[in-house]
C-alpha positions, 0 to 999 in steps of 0.5 A, spaced: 186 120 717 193 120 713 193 115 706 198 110 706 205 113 705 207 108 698 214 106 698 217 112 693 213 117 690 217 120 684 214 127 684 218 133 686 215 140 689 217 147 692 214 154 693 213 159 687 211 165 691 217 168 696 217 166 704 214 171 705 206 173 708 202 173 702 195 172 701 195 166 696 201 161 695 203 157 689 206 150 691 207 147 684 208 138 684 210 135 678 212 128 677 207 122 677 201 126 679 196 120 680 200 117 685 201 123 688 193 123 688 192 117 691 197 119 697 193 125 697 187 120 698 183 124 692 180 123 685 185 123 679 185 131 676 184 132 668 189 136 664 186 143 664 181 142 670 181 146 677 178 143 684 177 145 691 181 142 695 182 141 702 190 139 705 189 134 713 185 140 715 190 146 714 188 149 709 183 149 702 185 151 696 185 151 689 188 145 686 190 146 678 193 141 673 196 145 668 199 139 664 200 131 665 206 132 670 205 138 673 199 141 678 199 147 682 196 147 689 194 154 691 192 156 699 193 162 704 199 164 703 202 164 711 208 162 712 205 158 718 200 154 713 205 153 708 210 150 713 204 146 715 202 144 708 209 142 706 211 137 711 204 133 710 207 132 704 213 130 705 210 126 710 206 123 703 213 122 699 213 128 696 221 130 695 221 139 696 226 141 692 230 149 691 226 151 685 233 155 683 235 148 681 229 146 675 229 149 669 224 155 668 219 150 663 219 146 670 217 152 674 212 155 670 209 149 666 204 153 663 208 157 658 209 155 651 217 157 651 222 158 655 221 166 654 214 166 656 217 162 662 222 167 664 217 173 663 213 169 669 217 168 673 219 176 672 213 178 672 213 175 680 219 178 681 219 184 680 216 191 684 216 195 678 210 197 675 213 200 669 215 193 668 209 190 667 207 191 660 214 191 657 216 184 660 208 182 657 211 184 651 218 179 651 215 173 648 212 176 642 218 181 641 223 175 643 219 170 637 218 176 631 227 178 633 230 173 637 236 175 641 243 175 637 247 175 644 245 176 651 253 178 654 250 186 655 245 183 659 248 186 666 250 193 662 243 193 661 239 199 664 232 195 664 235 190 668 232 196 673 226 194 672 228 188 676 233 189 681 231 194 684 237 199 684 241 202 690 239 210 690 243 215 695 242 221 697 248 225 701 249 233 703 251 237 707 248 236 715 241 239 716 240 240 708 234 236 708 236 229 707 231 226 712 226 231 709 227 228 702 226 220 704 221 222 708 217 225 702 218 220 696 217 215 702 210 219 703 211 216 710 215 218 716 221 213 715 227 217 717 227 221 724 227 229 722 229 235 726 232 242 725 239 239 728 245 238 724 248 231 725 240 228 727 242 223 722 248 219 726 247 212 720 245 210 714 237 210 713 234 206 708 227 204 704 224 201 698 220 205 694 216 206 688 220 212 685 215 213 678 213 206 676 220 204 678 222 200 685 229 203 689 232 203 694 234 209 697 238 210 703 240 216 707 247 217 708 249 222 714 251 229 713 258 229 711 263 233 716 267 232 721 266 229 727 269 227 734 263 221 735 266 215 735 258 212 733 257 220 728 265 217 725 264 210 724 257 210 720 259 216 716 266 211 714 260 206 713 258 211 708 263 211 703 261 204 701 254 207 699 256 211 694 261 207 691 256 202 690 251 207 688 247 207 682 244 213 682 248 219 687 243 224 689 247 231 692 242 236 696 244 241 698 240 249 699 241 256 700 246 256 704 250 249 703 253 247 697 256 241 693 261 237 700 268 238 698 269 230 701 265 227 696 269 222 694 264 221 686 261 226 682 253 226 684 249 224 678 243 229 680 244 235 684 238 237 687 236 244 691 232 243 696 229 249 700 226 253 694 221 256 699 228 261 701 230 266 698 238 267 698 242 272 694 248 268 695 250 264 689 248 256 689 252 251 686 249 250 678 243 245 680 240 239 676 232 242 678 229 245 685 225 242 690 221 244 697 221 237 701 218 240 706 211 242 702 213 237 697 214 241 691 217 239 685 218 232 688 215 229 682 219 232 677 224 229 681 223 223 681 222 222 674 229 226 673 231 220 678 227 214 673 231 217 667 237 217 669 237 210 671 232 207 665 232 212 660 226 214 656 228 212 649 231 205 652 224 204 655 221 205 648 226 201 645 221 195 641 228 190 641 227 184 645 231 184 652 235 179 655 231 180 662 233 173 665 239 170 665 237 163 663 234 165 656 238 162 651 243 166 645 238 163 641 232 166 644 229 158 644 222 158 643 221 150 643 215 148 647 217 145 654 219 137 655 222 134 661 
């Protein structure tokens, strides 16, 4: 049975974790916490205490009271069961509200400072393995040093950590390309085959490229051709690069630096080691084999340094990492 709906309840909800499937979802509540119990049909819970709750009989999941306006209700975290869970609640008189529209503080009220709350929500934003330890460090970085100003926040290249950055790989056709994708994805993400033009449109994926998410993208081979499709996705292509963060020219033995290439590539890299050639090949950045994956490694390190570069990495001052921190870096506990 579903308890009385009370005239008004004056607590707001939304999803901390992505609409997309997970194993746990974080419905975070503040407001009047005891009206919500009551709605909810359950024994008030104390500050700092947890309970096993089960919802209309959707879904059982922790029940967490942070602090006096805030409790967190953590379920399975399927798109359905969470859609379920949210329209019992508003049946309620919870009002669901887009989280972008609270402070940090609000969203995270576990954290002492405005700092701790952002590095949080950082935490969940973020793919990037090398960004675990470095935004732990934030908030003690941000209290020993606190930021003069935050205006080179988007110049920043630790913003990769974050924003996963757009990677293209372009070349001649038939040098490898695919191959390449293919090997840094460890799977079978871009079709392969010894055919030039095999790539007829852009390819893409997000990967770990040593500690750092990316998205890499397969452009099509640069040539001239009478295929209006071969035609229309090598045009798209110039926006790829233009928009690039990082460009990677391949070539091999036999296929050199495009002439058409509309920007100087960042990394050139020569693929096919495993062929010999007395021809002379244009100066390289390092030398791969996609096909067997030598050197792939080294790559992509060379790939990560490029765009966040070691000694940024080592860099112990603290980081304007969201963009609500405050010029100030403002340390105060949270109040609302």
């Amino acid at each position: 049975m579903i308890p009385s709906k009370p005239d008004h309840l004056e607590c707001r909800a939304w999803w901390a974790t992505a609409p997309l499937p997970g194993a746990i979802g974080i419905c975070h509540m503040k407001g009047r916490l005891e009206a919500m119990f009551e709605a909810l049909g359950i024994d008030p819970l104390e500050v700092g205490a947890t309970r096993v709750l089960e919802i209309a009989g959707i879904d059982e999941g922790v029940l967490a009271r942070p602090a006096e306006d805030s409790a967190l209700f953590m379920p399975h975290g399927g798109p359905r069961v969470r859609q379920l869970i949210s329209r019992h609640l508003e049946k309620l008189g919870l009002r669901f509200i887009d989280p972008a529209d609270t402070d940090p503080r609000t969203r995270w009220p576990e954290a002492d400072t405005l700092v701790e709350a952002c590095m949080l929500e950082a935490l969940c934003a973020t793919e990037s393995p090398r960004a675990i330890d470095l935004l732990l460090a934030q908030p003690r970085r941000h209290r020993d040093n606190p930021l003069e100003s935050s205006d080179d926040r988007g110049s920043d290249p630790r913003r990769h950590l974050i924003d996963p950055p757009l990677v293209v790989i372009t070349g001649r056709p038939n040098v490898g390309k695919s191959t390449l994708l293919n090997r840094l994805a460890a799977t079978e993400v871009a079709i392969t085959a010894d055919l030039e033009g095999t790539t007829r449109d852009a390819v893409a994926a997000r990967l770990i490229i040593d500690g750092m998410a990316c998205d890499v993208i397969d452009l099509p081979g640069l040539r001239e051709s009478d295929d209006p499709i071969e035609r229309r996705a090598i045009m798209l292509s110039s926006r790829f690069l233009e928009e690039s963060d990082l460009l990677i020219t391949l070539v091999d033995h036999e296929r050199g630096v495009p002439e058409s290439l509309e920007r100087t590539p960042d990394l050139i890299i020569r693929n096919k080691s495993d062929l010999q050639s007395s021809r002379p090949g244009p100066k390289t950045d390092h030398e791969i084999c996609a096909k067997t994956g030598e050197g792939i490694e080294r790559l992509a390190m060379l790939m990560r340094q490029a765009l966040v570069p070691d000694e940024i990495l080592k860099n112990e001052d603290p980081w304007s990492f969201h963009p609500e921190l405050e010029r100030d870096g403002d340390q105060s506990p949270t109040i609302e």
